[in-house]
C-alpha positions in Angstrom: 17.0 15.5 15.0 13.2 13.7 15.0 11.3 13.2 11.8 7.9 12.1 10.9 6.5 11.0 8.0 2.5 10.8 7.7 1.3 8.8 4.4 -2.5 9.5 3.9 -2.0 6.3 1.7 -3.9 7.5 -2.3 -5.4 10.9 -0.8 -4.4 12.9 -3.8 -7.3 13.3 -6.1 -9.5 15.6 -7.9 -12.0 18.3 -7.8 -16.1 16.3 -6.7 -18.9 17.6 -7.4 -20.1 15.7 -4.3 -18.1 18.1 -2.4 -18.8 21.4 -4.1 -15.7 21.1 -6.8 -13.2 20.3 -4.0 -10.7 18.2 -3.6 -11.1 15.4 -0.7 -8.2 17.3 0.6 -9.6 20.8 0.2 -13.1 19.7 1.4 -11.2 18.2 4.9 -11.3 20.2 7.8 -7.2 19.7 8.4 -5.8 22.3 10.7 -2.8 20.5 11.3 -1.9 19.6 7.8 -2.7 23.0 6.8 -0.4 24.4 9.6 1.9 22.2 8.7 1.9 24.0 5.3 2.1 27.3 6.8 4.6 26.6 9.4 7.2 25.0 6.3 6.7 24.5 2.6 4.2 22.8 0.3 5.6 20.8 -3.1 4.9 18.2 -4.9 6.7 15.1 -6.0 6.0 12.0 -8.9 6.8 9.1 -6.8 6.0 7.0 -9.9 8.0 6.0 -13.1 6.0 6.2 -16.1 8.0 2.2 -16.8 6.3 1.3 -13.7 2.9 0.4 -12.1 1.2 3.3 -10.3 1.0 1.1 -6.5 2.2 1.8 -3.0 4.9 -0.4 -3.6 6.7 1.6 -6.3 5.7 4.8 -4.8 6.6 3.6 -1.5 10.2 2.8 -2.3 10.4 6.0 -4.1 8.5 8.1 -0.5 11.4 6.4 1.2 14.3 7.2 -0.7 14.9 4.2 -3.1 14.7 4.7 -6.8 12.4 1.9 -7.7 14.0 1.8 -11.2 17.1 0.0 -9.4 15.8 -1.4 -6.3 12.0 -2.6 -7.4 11.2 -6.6 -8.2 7.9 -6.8 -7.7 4.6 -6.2 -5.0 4.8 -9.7 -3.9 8.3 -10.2 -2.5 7.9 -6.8 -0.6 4.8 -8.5 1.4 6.6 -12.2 1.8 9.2 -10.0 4.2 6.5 -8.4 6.6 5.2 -12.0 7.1 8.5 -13.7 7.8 8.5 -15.6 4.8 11.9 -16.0 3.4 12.6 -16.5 -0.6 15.5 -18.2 -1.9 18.0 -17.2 -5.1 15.3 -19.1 -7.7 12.3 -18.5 -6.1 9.1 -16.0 -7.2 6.7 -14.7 -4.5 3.1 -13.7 -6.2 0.3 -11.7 -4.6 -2.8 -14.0 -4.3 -5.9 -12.1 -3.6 -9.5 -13.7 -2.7 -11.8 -11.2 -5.0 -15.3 -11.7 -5.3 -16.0 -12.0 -9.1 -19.4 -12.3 -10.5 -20.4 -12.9 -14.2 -17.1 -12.3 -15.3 -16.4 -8.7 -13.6 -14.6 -7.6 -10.8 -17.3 -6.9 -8.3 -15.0 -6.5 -4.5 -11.2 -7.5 -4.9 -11.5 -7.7 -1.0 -14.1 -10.2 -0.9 -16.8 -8.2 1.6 -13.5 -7.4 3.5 -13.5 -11.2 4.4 -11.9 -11.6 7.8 -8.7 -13.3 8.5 -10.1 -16.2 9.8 -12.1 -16.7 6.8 -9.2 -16.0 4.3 -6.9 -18.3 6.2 -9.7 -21.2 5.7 -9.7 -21.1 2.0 -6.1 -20.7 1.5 -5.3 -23.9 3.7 -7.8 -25.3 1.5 -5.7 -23.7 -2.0 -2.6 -25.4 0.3 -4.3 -28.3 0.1 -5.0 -28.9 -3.5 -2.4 -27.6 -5.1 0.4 -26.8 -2.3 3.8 -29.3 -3.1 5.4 -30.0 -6.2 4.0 -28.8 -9.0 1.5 -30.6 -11.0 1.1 -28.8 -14.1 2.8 -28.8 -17.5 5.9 -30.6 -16.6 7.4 -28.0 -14.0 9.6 -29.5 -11.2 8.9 -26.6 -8.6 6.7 -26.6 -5.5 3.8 -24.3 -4.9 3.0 -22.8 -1.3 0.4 -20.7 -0.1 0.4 -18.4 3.1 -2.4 -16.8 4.5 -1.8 -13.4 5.3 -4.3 -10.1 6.5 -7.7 -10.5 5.1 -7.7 -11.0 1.5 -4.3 -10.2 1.1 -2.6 -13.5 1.1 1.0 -14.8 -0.8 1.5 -17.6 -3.3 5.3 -18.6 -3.6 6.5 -21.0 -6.4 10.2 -22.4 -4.8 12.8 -24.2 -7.6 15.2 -23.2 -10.2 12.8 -23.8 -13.1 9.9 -21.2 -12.4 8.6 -20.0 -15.9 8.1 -16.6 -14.7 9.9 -13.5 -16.3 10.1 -10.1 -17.4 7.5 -10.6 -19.6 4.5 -11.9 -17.4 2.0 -9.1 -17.0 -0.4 -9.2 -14.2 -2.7 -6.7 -13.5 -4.2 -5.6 -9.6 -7.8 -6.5 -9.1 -8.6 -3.2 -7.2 -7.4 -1.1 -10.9 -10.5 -2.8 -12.0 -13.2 -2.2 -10.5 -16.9 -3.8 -11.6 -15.0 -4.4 -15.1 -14.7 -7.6 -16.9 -11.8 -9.5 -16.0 -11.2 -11.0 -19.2 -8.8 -8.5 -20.6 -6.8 -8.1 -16.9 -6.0 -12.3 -16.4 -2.2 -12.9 -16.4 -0.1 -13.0 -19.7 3.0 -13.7 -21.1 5.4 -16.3 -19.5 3.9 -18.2 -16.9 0.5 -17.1 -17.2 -0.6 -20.4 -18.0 0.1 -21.4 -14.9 -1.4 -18.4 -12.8 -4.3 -18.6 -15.0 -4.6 -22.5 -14.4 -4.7 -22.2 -10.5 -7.1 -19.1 -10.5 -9.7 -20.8 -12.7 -9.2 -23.9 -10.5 -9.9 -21.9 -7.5 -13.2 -20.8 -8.6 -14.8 -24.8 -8.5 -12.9 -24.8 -5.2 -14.6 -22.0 -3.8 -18.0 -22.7 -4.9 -19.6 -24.8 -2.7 -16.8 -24.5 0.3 -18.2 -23.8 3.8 -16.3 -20.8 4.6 -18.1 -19.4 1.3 -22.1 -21.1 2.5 -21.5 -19.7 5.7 -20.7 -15.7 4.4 -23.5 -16.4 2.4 -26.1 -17.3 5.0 -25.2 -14.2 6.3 -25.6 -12.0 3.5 -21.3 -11.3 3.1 -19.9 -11.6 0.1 -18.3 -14.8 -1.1 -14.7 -15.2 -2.2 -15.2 -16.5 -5.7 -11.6 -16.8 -6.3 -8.2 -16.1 -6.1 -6.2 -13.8 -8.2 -2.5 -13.8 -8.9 -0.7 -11.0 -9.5 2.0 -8.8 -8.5 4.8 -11.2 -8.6 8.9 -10.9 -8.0 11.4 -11.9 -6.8 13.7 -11.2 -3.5 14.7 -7.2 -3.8 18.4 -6.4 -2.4 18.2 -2.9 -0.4 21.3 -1.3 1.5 19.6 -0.2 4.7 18.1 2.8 5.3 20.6 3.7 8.6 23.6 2.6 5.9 22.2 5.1 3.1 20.7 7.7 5.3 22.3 7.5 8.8 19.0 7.5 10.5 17.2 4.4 12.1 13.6 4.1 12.0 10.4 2.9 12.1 7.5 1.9 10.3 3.5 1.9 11.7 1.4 0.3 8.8 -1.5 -2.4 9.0 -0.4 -3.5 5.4 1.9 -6.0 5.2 3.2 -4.2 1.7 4.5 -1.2 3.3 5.7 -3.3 6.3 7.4 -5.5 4.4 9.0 -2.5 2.6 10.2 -1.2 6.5 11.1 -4.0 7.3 13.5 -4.5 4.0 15.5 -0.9 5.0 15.9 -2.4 8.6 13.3 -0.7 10.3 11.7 -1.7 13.0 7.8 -3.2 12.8 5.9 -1.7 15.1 2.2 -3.6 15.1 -0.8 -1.3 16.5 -3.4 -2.9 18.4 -7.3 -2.0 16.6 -5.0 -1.4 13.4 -7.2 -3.2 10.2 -6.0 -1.5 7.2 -9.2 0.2 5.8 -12.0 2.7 7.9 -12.2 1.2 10.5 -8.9 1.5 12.0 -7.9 3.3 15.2 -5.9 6.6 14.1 -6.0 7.8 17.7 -3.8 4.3 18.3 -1.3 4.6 15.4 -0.5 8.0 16.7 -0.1 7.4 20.1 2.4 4.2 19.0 4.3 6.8 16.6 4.4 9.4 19.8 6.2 6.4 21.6 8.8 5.6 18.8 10.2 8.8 18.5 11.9 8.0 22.1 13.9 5.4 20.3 14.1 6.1 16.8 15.1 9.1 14.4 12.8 8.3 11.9 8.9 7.3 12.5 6.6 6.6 9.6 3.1 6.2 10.2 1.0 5.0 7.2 -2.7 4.7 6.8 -4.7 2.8 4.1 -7.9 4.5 5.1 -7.9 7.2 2.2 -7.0 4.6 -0.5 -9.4 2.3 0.7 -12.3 4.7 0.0 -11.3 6.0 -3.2 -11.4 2.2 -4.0 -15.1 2.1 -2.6 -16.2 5.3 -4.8 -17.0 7.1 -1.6 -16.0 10.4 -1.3 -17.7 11.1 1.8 -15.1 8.5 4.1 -12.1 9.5 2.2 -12.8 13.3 3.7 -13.6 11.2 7.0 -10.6 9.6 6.8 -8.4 12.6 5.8 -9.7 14.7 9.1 -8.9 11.8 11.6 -5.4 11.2 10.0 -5.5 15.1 10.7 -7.1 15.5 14.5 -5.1 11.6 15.8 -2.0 11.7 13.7 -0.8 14.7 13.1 -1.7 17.3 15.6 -0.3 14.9 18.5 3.1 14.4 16.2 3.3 18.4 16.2 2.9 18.7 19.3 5.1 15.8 20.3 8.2 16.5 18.1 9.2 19.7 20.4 10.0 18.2 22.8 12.8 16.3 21.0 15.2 19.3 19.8 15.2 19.8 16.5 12.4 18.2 14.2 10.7 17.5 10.9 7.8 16.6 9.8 6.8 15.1 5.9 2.6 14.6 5.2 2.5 12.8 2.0 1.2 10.8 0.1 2.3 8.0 -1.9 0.4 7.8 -5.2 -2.8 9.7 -6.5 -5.9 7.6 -6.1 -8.7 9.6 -8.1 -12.4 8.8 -6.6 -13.8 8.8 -10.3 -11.5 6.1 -11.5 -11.4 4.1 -8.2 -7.8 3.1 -9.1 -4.3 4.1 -8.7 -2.8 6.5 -11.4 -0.1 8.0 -12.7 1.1 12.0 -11.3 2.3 14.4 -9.3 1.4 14.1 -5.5 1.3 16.9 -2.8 3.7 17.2 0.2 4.0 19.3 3.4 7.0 19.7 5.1 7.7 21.8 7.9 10.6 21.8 11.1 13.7 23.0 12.2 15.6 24.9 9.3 13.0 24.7 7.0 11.8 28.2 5.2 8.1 29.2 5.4 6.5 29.9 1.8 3.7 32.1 2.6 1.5 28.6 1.7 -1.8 28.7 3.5 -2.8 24.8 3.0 -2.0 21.7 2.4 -4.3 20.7 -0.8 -3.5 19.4 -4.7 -3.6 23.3 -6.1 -1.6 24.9 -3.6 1.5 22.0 -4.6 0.7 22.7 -8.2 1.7 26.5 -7.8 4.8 25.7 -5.9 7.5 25.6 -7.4 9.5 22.9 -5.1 8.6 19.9 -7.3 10.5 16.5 -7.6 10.2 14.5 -10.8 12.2 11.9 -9.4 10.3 11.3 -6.3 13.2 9.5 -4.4 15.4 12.4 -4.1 13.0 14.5 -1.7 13.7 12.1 1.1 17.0 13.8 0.8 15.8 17.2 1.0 13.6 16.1 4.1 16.4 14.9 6.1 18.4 18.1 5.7 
């Protein structure tokens, strides 16, 4: 049997006035969710502790099958795979963002979008300062920072004696949008250290050419960094030893890669692929069309959704939602025939309300429809038809279960 999972990465939301009282969901033109949900059975699942942070990589694990209570160390680490960096028994892998931060709030934790070229050139010049042993308060580790996709770059502190624990609370920039940061900076143990290097960063970045030349061109400056999300190496059984299935993932973030990557999934990178609106949907389904020859699972996740919620704009997440609909998954219905038996899973990972801009706590809603599975008489895919249904998972992990049969 073929299965396909479609994440509309934070498209579960809330009634907008913008869009009439609609969700950006309900306000979509989706015909092929929506047959999806006619065709099989519409539910919802909570792909998020209530211990744990509301992110994609938490609810990520959980989409896939993992309980994150067991299995989840931190953002960071999950990333550090998907870029081939490799983290030893003592060392800590940290999330270090270039976030544009003026008069003490939060103004863009993606920096104008700043492209990899001009990420890559401040974090050489973060490598530079304050890459190599330690120099601060007596630790004997070394620092090392790795550029990554955009402003999504990783900070690893290597050694034995890294002051990091259960206890240091760091907070995402992108939960905090055009607030003050003051109450978000690191805390507990370590934070000295995180906080040290990200006030640092700010006299770095000031006058740096990367920064004068955004500037001349009316982008946005990266301020600074900011440290967050940090762990250490997760163990996970693979996914063909838990599940029997091999698979793929399709993702332009290196999070959800790195977390495909971790279950021994292939990596499948899509050319035009960016990570936010501007991607090319028409591409990532066309690359999940060709992995189904060669893989029993294919999941194809796109940031687009989350990204807008982020941005306040309901308008692109409804964009968004219809191209993830009309490239994605009307060519994976009409694909998965072909194949026998088949399944198909729309969900996604975490709610990402448009009023908040942030990730939050609750219920998402799923579609699944295929081979074996009983239509429900449900005529769309949308937050109030899952919150009449009554196939609900409170421990998200377990529906991955149910979707395989």
């Amino acid at each position: 049997m073929k299965y396909v999972i479609v994440i509309p990465d934070g498209c579960a939301d809330e009634p907008q006035e913008s869009l009439g009282g609609k969700t950006p969901l309900q306000a979509a033109h989706t015909p092929n969710m929506d047959r999806v949900a006619r065709m099989g059975v519409v539910g919802r699942t909570d792909n998020v502790p209530p211990t744990l942070t509301p992110a994609s990589d938490v609810a990520t694990l959980s989409l896939f099958g993992y309980d994150p209570l067991e299995v989840y160390t931190g953002r960071a680490p999950l990333e550090t795979a998907a870029m081939g960096i490799s983290l030893g028994q003592g060392d800590w892998a940290i999330r270090c963002n270039l976030v544009n931060v003026d008069r003490d709030e939060m103004r863009d934790f993606t920096a104008g979008h700043i492209t990899n070229e001009h990420g890559k050139a401040l974090i050489q010049t973060m490598q530079e300062k304050f890459g190599g042993p330690v120099r601060f308060g007596g630790l004997q580790g070394r620092l090392e920072f790795h550029a990554g996709v955009s402003y999504r770059n990783i900070l690893v502190y290597r050694g034995a004696d890294a002051p990091f624990g259960s206890d240091t609370k760091t907070q995402p920039p992108h939960d905090i949008p055009d607030k003050p940061i003051a109450g978000h900076v690191p805390k507990g143990a370590g934070s000295d250290l995180l906080n040290h290097l990200m006030t640092e960063s700010r006299a770095l970045f000031a006058d740096h050419p990367t920064n004068q030349a955004r500037r001349a061109v009316g982008q946005k400056p990266a301020t600074q960094v900011w440290l967050w999300g940090q762990g250490r190496a997760p163990s996970l059984k693979k996914f063909q030893d838990v599940y029997g299935k091999k698979g793929a993932i399709i993702s332009a973030v290196d999070l959800v890669r790195g977390v495909g990557i971790l279950l021994g999934w292939k990596r499948i990178d899509v050319p035009g692929a960016t990570g936010y609106l501007d991607t090319d949907y028409g591409a990532k389904g066309r690359y999940g069309i060709e992995a189904l020859k060669d893989h029993d699972v294919v999941c194809v996740h796109v940031e687009a959704p989350d990204e807008a919620s982020h941005e306040g704009r309901a308008d692109e997440k409804v964009k968004a939602l219809e191209r993830i609909d009309y490239d994605i998954v009307r060519p994976m219905l009409e694909a998965l025939p072909r194949y026998g038996d088949w399944r198909i899973l729309v969900s996604p990972d975490h709610r990402t309300p448009l009023r908040t801009r942030a990730h939050s706590y609750g219920m998402v809603p799923f579609a699944i429809a295929g081979t074996g599975v009983e239509a429900k008489g449900q005529t769309s895919y949308d937050e109030v038809v899952a919150a009449s249904a009554d196939l609900e998972f409170k421990q998200g992990w377990r529906l991955m279960k149910w979707f395989l049969g």
